[in-house]
C-alpha positions in Angstrom: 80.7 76.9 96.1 81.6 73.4 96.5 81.5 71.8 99.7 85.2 71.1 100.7 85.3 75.5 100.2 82.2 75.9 101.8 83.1 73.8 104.8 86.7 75.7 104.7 85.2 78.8 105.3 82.8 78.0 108.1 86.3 76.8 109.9 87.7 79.8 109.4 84.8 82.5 110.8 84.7 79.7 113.6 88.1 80.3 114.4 87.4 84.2 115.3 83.7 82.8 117.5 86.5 83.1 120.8 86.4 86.1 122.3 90.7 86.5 122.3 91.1 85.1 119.4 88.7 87.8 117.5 91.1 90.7 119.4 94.2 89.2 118.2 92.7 88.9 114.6 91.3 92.8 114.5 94.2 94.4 115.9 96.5 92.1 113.8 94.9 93.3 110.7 94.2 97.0 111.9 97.7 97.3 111.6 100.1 98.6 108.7 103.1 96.2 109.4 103.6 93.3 111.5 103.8 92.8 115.0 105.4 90.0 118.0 103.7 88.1 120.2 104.3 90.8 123.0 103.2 93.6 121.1 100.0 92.0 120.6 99.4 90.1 123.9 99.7 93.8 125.7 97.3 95.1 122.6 94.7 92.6 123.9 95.3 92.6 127.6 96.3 88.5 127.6 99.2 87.0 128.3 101.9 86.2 125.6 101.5 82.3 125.7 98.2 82.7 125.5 98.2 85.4 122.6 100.8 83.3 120.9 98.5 80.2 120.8 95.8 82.1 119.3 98.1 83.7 116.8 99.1 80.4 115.9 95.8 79.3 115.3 94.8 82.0 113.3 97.9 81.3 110.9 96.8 77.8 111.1 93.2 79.2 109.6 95.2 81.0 107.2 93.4 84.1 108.5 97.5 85.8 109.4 100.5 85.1 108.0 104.0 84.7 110.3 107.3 85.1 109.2 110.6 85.2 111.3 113.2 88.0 111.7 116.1 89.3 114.4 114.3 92.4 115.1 117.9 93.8 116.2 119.1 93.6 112.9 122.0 91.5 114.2 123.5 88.3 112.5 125.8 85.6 113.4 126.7 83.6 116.6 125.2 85.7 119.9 122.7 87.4 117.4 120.1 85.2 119.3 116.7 83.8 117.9 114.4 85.1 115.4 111.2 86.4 116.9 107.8 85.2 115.0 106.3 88.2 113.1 102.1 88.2 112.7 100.5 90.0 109.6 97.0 89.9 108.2 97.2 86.9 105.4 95.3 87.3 102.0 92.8 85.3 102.5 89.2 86.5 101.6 86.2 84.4 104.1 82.7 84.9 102.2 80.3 82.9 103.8 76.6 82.8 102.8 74.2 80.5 103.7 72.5 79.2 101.6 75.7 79.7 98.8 75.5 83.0 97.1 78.3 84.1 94.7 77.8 88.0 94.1 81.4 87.9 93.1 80.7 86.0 90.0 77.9 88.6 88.9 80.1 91.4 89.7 82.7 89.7 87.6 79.9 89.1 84.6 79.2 93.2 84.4 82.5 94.2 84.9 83.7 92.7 82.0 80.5 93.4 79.9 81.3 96.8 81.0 85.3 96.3 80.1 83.8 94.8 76.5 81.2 97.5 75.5 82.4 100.1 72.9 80.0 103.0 74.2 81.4 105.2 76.3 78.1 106.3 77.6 78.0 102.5 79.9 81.2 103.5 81.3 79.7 107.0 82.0 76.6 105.4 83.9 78.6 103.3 85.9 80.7 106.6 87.3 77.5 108.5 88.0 75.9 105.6 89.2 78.7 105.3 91.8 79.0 109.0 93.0 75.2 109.1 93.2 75.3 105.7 95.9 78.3 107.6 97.7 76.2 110.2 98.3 74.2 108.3 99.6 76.0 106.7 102.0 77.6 109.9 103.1 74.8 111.7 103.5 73.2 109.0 105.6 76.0 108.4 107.8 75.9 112.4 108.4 72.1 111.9 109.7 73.2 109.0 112.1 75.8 111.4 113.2 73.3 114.3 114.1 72.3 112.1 117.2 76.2 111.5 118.7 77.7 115.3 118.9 81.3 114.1 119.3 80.8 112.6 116.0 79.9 115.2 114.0 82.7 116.6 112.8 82.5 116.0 109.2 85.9 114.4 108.8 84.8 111.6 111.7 81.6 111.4 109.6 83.9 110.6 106.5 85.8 108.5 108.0 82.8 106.2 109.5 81.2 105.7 106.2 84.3 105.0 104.6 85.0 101.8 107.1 81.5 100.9 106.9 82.3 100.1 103.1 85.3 98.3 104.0 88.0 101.0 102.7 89.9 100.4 105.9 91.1 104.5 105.8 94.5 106.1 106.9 95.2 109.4 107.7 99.1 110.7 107.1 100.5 113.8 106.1 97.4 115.5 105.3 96.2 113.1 103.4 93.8 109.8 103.6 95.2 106.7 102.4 92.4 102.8 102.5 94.6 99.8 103.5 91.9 98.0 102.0 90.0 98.2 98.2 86.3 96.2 99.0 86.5 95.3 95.1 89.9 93.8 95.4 88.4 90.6 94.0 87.7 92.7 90.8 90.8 94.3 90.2 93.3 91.9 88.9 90.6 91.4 86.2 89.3 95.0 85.6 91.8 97.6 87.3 90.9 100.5 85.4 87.2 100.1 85.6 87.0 99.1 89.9 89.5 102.0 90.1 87.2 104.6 88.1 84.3 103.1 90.0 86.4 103.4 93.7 87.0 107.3 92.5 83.2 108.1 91.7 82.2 106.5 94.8 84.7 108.3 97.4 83.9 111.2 95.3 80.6 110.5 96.0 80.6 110.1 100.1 82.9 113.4 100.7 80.1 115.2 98.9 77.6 113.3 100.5 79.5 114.3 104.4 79.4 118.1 102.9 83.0 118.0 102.9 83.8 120.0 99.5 87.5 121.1 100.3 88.9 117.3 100.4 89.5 116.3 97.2 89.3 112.3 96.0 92.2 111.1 93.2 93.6 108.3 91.9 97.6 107.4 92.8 97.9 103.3 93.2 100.6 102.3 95.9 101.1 98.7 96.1 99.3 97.2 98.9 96.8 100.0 99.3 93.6 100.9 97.5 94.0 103.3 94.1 92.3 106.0 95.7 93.6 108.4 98.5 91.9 111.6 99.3 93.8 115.1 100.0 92.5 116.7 103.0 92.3 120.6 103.5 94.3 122.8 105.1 94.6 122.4 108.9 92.9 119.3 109.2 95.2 117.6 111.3 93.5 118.2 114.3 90.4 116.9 113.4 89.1 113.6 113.9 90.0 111.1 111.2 90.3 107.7 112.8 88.6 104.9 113.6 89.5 103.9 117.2 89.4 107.3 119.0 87.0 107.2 121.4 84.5 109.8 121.9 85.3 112.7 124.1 84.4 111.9 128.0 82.2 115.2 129.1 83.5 116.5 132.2 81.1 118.0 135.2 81.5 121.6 135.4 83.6 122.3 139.0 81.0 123.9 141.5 82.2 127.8 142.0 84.3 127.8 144.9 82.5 129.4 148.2 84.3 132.5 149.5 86.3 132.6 152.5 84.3 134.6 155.6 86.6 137.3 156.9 87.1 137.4 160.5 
């Protein structure tokens, strides 16, 4: 890494050190569109000069990206201003100290993978990848046995599945990552990070005992190649990453009977 990039980077994870700024940044990014100033001043408890200062910075960083529409849909004289739209940019901050650069090795075996003519390589790479998912699923089920409210196994799921950085979605009975963690791979070697992505999902609903959702592959653009087809009925379990877990309410003391007179 040379050291105008290096030096670029530290700026940028310095930018999200203030407290406000951080909020803006997460809930910017946790969402699937864009959003005003107002809808993310309320998001973060500030006011909207204040959120729209931060904002502004963080485009600055090149950590969101703004654009301007009417949002009335409006044109013409009267159809009054634009409002400034935030979204999460596509930039990618790796900072390691000192410089580190696993994407490069990841880039070396992916394309001595890509130009191998035995099938068996390609076949150790998929088991390889289901065997770490079950890993990581069946670990984040143990942390799980010690929070209750967690333990269903789609919140179990869907934990180890942000802690890889899948960013995951849950619509119409099924659960769809705004985020690939190998996106860095796949302009390169699609077919092989997507194989890889499959194996490894694979891998953690195994590992979460979870046998009726089933992993596939069907690409959308902007979202990872994976999406996972939930069972039957599981729309009211839990399968997102902001709900908060369930307060426990005292049991009401039995009420005393009245004394007859």
């Amino acid at each position: 890494m040379s050291q105008d990039r290096l030096l670029a980077e530290i700026a940028g994870v310095s930018a999200l050190a203030e407290p406000v700024r951080r909020a803006l940044y997460l809930y910017v990014s946790g969402q699937d569109g864009e959003v005003t100033r107002d809808q993310a001043a309320k998001a973060v408890e500030t006011s909207r000069s204040m959120a729209g200062f931060h904002l502004d910075r963080l485009v600055e960083e090149g950590l969101l990206a703004a654009s301007f529409r009417r949002l009335t849909g409006r044109t013409g004289p009267g159809a009054g201003r634009p409002a400034k739209l935030y979204r999460r940019s596509e930039r990618q901050l790796a900072l390691s100290l000192p410089p580190r650069s696993y994407e490069l090795a990841a880039r070396i075996l992916a394309g001595a993978i890509d130009a191998s003519p035995s099938p068996r390589l390609r076949s150790t790479l998929t088991e390889s990848a289901r065997a770490l998912g079950e890993q990581v699923g069946g670990d984040a089920a143990e942390r799980a046995g010690a929070a209750p409210e967690r333990g269903e196994p789609l919140a179990i799921l869907n934990d180890a599945l942000v802690a890889t950085g899948f960013e995951p979605e849950r619509k119409a009975g099924e659960v769809r990552f705004r985020n690939c963690p190998f996106h860095a791979l796949t302009e390169e070697h699609r077919e092989l990070v997507c194989g890889m992505n499959l194996a490894l999902v694979e891998g953690m609903v195994a590992g979460v005992g979870l046998a009726s959702a089933k992993p596939r592959l069907d690409p959308l653009p902007g979202r990872c190649c994976v999406c996972i087809d939930l069972p039957r009925g599981s729309e009211r379990r839990v399968m997102a990453s902001s709900v908060k877990p369930r307060s426990r309410r005292r049991p009401r003391a039995a009420a005393t009977p009245r004394r007859s007179r």
